[in-house]
C-alpha positions as CSV (number, residue, x, y, z in Angstrom):
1,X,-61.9,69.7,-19.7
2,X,-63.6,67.4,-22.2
3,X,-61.4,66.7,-25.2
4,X,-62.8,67.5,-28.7
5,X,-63.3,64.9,-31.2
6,X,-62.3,65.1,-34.9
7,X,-60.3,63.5,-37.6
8,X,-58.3,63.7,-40.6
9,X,-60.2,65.0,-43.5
10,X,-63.0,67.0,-41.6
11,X,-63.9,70.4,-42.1
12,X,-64.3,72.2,-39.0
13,X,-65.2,75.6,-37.8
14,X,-63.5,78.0,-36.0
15,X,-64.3,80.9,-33.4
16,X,-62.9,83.7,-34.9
17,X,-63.1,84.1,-39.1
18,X,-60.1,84.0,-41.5
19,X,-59.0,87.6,-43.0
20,X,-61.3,85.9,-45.9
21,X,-64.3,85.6,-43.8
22,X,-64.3,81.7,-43.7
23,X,-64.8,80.0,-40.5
24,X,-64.4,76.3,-42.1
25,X,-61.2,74.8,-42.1
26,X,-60.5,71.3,-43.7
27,X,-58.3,69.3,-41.3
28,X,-54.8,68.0,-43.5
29,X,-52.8,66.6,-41.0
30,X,-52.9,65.2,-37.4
31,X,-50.1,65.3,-34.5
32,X,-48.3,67.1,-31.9
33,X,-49.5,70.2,-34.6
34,X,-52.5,70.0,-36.7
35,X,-52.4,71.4,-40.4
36,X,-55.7,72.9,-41.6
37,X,-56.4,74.4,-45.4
38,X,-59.0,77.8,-45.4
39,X,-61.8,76.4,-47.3
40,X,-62.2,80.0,-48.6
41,X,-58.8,80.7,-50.2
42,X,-57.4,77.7,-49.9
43,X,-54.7,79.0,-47.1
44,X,-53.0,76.4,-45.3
45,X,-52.0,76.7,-41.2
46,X,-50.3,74.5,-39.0
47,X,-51.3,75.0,-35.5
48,X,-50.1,73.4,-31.9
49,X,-52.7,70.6,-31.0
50,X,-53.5,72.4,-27.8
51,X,-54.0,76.3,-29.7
52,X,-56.6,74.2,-32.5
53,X,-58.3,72.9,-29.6
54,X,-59.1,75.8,-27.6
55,X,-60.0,77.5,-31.2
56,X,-62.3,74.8,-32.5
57,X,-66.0,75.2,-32.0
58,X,-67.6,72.1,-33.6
59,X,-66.6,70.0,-36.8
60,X,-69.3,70.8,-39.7
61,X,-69.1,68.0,-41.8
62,X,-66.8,64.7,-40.9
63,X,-64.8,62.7,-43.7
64,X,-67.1,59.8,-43.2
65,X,-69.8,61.9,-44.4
66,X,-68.2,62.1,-47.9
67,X,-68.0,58.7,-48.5
């Protein structure tokens, strides 16, 4: 299985929607769990590495992109 790429600070979009109807999630912190904040309420969920891999689909916009 190819491992997905992303970092700190990207916004990324998930398969299933958030009870607010977002799919993006901003990525807050990185480790054996990964903390993402709901970029439509502002909801914050830490998730096993392995779960937020599998739920991932594609990152939208990376941090570099900001800069």
């Amino acid at each position: 299985m190819m491992r997905k790429e992303f970092a700190l600070g990207d916004i990324v979009k998930m398969k299933k929607p958030h009870p607010c109807g977002s799919f993006e999630w901003k990525v807050t912190r990185m480790g054996a769990d990964i903390k993402i904040c709901c970029q439509g309420c502002a909801r914050v969920v830490m998730l096993p590495r392995s779960d937020f891999e599998r739920r991932m689909i594609k990152v939208v916009r990376s941090h570099t992109d900001d800069v």
